[in-house]
MIDREN-714405 format. One record per residue: residue in three letters; x, y, z of N, C-alpha, C in turn. Coordinates in steps of 0.02 Angstrom, whole numbers, plus 32768, in hexadecimal, padded with zeros to 4 digits. Example, Ala and Ser with C-alpha at 12.3 -4.5 7.8 and 13.67 -1.06 7.14 Angstrom:
REM MIDREN-714405
ala82947EE4818682677F1F818682947F5B8186/ser82827F90816282AC7FCB816582858002818A/
//
This chain:
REM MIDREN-714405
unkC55A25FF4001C560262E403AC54A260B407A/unkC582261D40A3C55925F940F6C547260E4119/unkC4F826014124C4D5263B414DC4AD25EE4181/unkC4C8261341C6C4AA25DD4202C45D25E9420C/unkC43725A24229C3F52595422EC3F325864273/unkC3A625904279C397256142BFC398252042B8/unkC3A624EC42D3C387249E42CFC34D24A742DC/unkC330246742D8C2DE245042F5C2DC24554330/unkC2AD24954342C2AB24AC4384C282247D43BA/unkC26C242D438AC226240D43C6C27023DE43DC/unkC2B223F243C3C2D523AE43D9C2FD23E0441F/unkC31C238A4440C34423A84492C36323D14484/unkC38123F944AAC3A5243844B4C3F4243244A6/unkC41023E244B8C44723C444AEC44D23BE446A/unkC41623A6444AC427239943FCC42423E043D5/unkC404240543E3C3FA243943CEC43F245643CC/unkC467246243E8C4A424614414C4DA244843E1/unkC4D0241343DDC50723E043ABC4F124014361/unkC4BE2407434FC4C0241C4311C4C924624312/unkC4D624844329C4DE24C14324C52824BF431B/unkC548248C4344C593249C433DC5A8246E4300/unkC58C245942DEC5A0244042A3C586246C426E/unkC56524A8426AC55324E44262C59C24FF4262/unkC5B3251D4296C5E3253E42A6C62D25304287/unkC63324EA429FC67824CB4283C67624CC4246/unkC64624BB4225C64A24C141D6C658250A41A4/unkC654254A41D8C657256A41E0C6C3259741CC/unkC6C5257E4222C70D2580420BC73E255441F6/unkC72C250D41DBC74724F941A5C73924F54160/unkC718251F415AC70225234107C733254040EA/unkC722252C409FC767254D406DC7732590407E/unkC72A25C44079C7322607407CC75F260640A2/unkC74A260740FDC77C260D4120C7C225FB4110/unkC7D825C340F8C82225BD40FDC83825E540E1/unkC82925F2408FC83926324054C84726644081/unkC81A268440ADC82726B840CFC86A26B1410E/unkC8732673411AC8B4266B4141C8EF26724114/unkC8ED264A40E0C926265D4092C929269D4088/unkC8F326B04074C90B26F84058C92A2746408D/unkC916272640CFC933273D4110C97E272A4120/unkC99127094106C9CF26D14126C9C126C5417C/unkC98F26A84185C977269641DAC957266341C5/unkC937265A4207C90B262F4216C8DC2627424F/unkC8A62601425FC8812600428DC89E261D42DC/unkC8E2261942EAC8F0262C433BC9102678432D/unkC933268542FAC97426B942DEC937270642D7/unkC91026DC42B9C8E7271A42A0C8B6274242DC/unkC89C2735430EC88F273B4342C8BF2763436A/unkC8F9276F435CC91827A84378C94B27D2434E/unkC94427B14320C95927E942E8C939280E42C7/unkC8F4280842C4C8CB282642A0C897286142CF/unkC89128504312C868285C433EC85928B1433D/unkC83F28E1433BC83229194338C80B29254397/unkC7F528F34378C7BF291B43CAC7F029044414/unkC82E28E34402C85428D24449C88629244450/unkC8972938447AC8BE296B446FC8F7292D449E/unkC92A2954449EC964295544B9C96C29394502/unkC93B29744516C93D29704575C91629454588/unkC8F02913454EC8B028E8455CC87228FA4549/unkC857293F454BC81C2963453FC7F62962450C/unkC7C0293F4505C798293744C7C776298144CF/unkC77C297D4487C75729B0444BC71029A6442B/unkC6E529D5441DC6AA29E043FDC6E129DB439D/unkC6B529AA438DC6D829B8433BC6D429EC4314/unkC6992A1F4332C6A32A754325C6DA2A944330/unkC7082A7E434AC7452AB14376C77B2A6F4355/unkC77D2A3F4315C7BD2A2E4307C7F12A6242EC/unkC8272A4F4303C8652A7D42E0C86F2A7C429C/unkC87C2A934293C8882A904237C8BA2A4B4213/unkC8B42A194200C8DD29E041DFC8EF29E241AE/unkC90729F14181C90829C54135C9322993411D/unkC956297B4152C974293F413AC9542917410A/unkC8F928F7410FC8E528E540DDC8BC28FF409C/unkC8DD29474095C8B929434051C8DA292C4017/unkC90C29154027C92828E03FDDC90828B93FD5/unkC8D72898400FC8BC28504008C87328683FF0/unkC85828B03FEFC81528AF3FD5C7FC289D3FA9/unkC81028793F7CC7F128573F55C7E1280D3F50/unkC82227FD3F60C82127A23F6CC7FB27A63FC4/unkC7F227C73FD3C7CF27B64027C77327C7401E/unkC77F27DB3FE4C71F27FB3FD5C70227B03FCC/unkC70427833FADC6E127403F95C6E2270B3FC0/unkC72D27023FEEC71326DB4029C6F126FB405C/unkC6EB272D4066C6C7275E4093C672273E4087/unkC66D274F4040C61E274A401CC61327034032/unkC63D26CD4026C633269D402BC604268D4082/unkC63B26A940ADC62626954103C5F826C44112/unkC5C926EC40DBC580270740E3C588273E40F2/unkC5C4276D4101C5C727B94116C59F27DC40EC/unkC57F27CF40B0C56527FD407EC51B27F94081/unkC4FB27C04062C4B227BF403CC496279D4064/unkC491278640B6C46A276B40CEC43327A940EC/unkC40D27B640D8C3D627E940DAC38427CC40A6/unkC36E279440C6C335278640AFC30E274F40EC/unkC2F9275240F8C2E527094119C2D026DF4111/unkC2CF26B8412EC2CD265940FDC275264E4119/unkC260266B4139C22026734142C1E226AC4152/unkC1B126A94141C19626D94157C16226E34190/unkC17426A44197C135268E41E0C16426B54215/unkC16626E94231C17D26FE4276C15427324299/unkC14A270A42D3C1152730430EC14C276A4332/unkC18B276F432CC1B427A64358C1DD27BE431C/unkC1D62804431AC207280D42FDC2482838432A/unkC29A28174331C2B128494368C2D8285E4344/unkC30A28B7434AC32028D5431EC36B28E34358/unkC39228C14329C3DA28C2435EC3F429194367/unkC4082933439CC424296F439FC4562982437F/unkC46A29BF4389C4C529C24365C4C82A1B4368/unkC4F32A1D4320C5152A664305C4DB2A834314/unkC4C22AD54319C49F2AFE4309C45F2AED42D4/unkC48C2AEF4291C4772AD84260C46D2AA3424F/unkC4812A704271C4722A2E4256C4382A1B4273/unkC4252A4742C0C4002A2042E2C3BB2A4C42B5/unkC3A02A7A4292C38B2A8D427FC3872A734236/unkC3A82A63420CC3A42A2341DCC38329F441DB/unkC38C29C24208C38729954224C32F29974237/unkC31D29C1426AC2E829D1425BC2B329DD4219/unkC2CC29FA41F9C2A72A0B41C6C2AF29D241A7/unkC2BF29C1419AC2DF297B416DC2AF2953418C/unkC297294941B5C263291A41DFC218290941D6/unkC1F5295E41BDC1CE296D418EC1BF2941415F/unkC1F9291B4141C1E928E340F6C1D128A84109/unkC1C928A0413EC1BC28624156C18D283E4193/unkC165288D4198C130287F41C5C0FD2863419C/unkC0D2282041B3C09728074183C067280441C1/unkC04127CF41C2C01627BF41D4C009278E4211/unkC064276D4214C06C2752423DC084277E4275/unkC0AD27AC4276C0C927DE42AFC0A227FC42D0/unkC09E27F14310C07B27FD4357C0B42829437E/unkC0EF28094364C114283F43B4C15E28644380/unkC17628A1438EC19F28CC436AC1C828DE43B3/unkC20A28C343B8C22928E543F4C27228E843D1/unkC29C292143E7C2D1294A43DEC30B292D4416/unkC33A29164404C35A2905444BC3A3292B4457/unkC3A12966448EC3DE2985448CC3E6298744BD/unkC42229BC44CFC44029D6453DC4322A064521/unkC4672A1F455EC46A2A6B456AC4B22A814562/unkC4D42A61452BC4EE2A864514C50C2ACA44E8/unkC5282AED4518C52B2B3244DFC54E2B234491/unkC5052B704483C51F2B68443DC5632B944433/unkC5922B7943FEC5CA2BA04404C5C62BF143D5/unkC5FF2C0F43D6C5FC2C3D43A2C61B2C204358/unkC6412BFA436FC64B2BDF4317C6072BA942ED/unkC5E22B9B4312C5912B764313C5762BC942DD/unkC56B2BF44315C5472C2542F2C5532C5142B9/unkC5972C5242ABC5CB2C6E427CC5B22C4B4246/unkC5B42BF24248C59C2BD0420FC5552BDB41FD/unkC53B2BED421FC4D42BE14223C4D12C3241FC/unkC4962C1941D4C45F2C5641E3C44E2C83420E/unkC43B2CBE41F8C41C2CE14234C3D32CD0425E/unkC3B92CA7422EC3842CAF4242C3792C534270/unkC3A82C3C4283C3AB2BF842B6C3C52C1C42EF/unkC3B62C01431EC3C02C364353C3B02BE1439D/unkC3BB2C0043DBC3CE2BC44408C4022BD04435/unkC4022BE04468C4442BFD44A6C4662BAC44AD/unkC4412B7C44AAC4632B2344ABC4432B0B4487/unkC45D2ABD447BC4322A8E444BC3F72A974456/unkC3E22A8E449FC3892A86449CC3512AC24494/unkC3882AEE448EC34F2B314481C3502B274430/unkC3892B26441DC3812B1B43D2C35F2AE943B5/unkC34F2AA443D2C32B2A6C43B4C2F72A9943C0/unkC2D92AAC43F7C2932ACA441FC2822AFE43D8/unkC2B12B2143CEC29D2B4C439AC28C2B324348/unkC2CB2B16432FC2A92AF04306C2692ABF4301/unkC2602AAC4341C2162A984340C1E92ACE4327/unkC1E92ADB434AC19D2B254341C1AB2B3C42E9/unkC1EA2B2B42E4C1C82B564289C1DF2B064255/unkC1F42ACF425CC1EF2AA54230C1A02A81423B/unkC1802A8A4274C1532A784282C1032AA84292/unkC1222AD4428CC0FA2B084280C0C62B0242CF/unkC0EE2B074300C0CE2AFC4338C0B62B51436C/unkC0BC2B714348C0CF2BCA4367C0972BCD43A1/unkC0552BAB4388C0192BAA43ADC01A2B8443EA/unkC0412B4C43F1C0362B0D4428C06E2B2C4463/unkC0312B2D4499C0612B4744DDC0982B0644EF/unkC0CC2B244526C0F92B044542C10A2AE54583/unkC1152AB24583C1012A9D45CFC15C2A6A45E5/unkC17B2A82460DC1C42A804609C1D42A454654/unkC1F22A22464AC20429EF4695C2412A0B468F/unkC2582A2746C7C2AD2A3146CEC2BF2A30470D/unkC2F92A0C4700C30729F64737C3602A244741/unkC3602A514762C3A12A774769C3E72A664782/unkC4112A7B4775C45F2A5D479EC48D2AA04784/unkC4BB2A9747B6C4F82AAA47AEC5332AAF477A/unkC5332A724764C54B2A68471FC5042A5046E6/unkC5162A7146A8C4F32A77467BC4F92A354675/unkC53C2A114677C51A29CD464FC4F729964663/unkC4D629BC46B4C4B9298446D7C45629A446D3/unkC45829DB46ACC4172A01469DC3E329DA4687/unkC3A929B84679C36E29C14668C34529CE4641/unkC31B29C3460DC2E629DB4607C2A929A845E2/unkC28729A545E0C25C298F45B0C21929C3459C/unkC21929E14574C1DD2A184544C1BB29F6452D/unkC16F29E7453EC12B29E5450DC1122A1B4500/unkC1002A0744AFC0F12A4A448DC0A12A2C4483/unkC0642A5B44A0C0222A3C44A2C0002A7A4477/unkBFD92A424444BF9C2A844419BF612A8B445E/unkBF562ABA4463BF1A2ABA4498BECE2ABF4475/unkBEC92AD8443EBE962ABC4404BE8E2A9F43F9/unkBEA72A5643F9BEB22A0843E3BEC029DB4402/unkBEBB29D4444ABEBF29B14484BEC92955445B/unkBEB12948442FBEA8291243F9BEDC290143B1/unkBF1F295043B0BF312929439DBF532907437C/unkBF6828D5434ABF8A28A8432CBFF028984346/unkBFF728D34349C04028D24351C07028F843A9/unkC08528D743BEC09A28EB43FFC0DD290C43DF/unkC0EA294343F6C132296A43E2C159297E444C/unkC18D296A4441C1BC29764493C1E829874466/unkC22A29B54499C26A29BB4487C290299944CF/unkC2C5297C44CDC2DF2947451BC31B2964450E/unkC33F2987454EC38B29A24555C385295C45A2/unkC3BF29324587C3E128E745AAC411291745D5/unkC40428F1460DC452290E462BC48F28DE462B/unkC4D128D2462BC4F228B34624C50028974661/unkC51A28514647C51E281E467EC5652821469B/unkC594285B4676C5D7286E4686C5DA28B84674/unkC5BC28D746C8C5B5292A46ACC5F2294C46D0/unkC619290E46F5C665294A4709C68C295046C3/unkC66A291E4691C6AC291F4654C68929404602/unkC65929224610C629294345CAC5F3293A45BD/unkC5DD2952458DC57D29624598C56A29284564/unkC51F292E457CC50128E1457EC51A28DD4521/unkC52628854527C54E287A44D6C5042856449A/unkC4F128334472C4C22828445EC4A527DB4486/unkC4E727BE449FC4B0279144DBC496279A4504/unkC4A627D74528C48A27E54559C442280D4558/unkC43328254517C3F7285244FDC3C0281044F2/unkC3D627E444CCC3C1278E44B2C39E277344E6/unkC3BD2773452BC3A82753456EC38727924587/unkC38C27BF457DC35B27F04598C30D27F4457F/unkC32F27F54549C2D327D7451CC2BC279B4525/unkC2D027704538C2B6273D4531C29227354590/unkC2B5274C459DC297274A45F7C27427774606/unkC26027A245BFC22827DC45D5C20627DE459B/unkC202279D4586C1C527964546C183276D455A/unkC160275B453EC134272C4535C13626ED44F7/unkC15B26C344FFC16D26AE44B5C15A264B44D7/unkC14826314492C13B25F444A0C14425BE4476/unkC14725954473C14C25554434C14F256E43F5/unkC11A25A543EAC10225AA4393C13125F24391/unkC146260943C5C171264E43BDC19126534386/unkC1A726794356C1BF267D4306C1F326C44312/unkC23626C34321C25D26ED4325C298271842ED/unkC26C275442BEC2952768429AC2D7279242A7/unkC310279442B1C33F27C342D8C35A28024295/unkC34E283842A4C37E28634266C3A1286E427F/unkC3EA28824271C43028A1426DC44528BA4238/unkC48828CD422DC4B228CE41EAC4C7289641CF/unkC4CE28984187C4E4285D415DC5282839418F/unkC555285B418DC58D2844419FC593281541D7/unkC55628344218C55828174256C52627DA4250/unkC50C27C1421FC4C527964220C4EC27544246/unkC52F27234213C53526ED4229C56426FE428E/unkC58727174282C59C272342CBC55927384310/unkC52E276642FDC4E9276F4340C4DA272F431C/unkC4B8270C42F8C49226BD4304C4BE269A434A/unkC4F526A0433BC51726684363C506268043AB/unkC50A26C843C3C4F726DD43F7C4B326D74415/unkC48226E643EBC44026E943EEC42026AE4401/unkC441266F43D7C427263443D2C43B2606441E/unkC4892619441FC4AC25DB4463C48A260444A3/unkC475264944A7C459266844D8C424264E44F4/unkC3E9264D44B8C3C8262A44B0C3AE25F544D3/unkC3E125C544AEC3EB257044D5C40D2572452B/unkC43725A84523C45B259F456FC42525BC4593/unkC3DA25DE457DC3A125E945B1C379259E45B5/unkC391256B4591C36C253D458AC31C253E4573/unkC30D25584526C2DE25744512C2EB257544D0/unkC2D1257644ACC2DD257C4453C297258C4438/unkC29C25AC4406C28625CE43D1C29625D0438F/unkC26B25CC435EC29825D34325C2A02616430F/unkC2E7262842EBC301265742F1C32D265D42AC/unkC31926954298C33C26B5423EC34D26FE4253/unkC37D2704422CC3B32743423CC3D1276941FE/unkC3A927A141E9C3BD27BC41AFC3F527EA41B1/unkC405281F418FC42728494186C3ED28964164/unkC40728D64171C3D7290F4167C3D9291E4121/unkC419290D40FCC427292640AAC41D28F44082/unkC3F4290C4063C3E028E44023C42328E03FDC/unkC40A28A83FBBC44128993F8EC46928DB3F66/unkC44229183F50C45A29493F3AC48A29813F58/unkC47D29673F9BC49729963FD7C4C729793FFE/unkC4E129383FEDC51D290F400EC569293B4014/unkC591292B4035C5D2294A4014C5EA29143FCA/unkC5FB29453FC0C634292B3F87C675292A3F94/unkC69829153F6DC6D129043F56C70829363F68/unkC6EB29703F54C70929A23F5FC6EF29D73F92/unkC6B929CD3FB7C6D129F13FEFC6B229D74028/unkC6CC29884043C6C729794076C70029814095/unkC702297340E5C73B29894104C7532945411B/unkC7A4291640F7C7AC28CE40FCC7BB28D6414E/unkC7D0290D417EC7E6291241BDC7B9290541EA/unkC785291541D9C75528F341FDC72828C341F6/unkC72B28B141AEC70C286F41A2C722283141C6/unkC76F284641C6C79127F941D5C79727F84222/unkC778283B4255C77A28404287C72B281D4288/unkC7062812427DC6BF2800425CC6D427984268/unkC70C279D423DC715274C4248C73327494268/unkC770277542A8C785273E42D4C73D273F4316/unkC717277B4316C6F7275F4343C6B22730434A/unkC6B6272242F1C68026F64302C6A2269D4303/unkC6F026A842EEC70226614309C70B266F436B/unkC72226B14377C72A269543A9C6D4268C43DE/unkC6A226A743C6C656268443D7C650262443CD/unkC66A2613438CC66F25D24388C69625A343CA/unkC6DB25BE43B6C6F925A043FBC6E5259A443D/unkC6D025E44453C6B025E0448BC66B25BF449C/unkC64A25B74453C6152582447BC61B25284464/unkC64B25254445C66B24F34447C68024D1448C/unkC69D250444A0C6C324CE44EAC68C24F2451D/unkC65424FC450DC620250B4540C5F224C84544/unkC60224A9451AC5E724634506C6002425451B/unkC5D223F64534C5EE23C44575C60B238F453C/unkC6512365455BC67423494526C639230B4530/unkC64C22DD44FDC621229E44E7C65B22694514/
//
């Protein structure tokens, strides 16, 4: 299974750089991948607009909540499940270490971002000093809440991370102290939430929730680099910084690539592991993952590769 790493974070930023993209490339030339071009009849350029869900027609990208209905590939659900497994969409949900001083919990669905959270819980030790949530202000939809529980609740991502804080963390007691910074368009909004015990001035664990505003708010709300560089320019983080990221299984190898070149393009590194919220029993299967958006899953994490490919100065 290929699941991406940090390099050695005491080396230059350039090398760091090069190995990452030999990370990457290895990536989309691996067997899995091609299998998945065969059993597509495409390939690396074909599939990118034949497959695309989130491009509409008129140009307009889509939330992958609101894809149209596909089934062109469920003939392929079976032969597309094992190279899938292979490029890590499934079982990357453990971390390769347990030394981490931050733990940050990527935003998303309703429910996921509330997952995700809780899921976070398994992995607080002794080393974790800081717990931050990274979302906008994006609304939550009605097909978000249709899927959820009643009892997750959140008008946008960051009320909902905000909320799942207080009960995966059992924070009901610790007052709120909010930086917001307002606008016109939501996706240029604000916030950063510390959640403070006032009984405990001392301690052990810092908990924030951060709504990023986007660095392109005439077109869409902040994306996971832009949340990445938001934390990182409103953290305190240093040499020994230890960065655990949660998401969903599916998104682990595609946000590394984001998380990480963001990262480096602040000229700064950290080391950095990136799980997934479902544990091995709770993966999709075979039979009821959705191949329409998985493989929307791989064109955009080749097209993350490419793009920081030629973001890279030729030799």
């Amino acid at each position: 299974m290929i699941r991406f790493t940090m390099p050695d974070t005491s080396l230059p930023i350039a090398d760091q750089n090069q190995l990452l993209k030999e990370q990457f490339n290895k990536f989309i030339n691996c067997d899995a991948m091609n299998d998945i071009f065969s059993i597509l009849h495409t390939d690396i350029h074909d599939i990118k607009t034949s497959f695309n869900g989130r491009v509409l027609p008129n140009g307009r990208i889509i939330e992958t909540l609101d894809f149209p209905g596909d089934k062109r590939l469920e003939k392929y659900r079976i032969d597309l499940y094992a190279p899938l497994k292979e490029l890590g969409f499934y079982n990357i949900n453990k971390p390769l270490s347990n030394n981490h001083s931050h733990i940050t919990i990527l935003g998303g669905s309703l429910t996921a971002t509330y997952n995700r959270t809780k899921y976070a819980t398994n992995w607080i030790n002794k080393d974790t000093k800081h717990i931050d949530g990274l979302a906008c202000y994006r609304p939550i939809s009605a097909k978000e809440r249709i899927r959820a529980s009643k009892d997750k609740t959140g008008d946008t991502e960051f009320h909902a991370m905000s909320e799942a804080f207080i009960e995966s963390f059992n924070l009901q007691k610790y007052s709120i102290t909010d930086d917001f910074e307002s606008d016109r368009n939501l996706n240029s909004i604000s916030n950063i939430r510390i959640f403070s015990n006032d009984n405990n001035s001392q301690e052990d664990v810092n908990y924030r929730v951060l709504a990023a505003p986007s660095t392109a708010p005439d077109i869409r709300r902040a994306n996971t680099s832009d949340t990445m560089s938001f934390f990182i320019n409103n953290s305190k983080l240093n040499k020994d910084s230890s960065i655990l990221a949660i998401t969903t299984n599916r998104y682990c190898n595609r946000q590394f690539i984001q998380l990480a070149t963001e990262m480096l393009n602040l000229n700064v590194s950290y080391y950095l592991d990136i799980i997934g919220s479902l544990d091995d029993d709770h993966v999709d299967t075979i039979d009821d993952y959705n191949p329409y958006q998985y493989i929307h899953d791989v064109i955009a994490t080749i097209n993350l590769i490419e793009k920081f490919n030629k973001s890279l100065p030729t030799s």
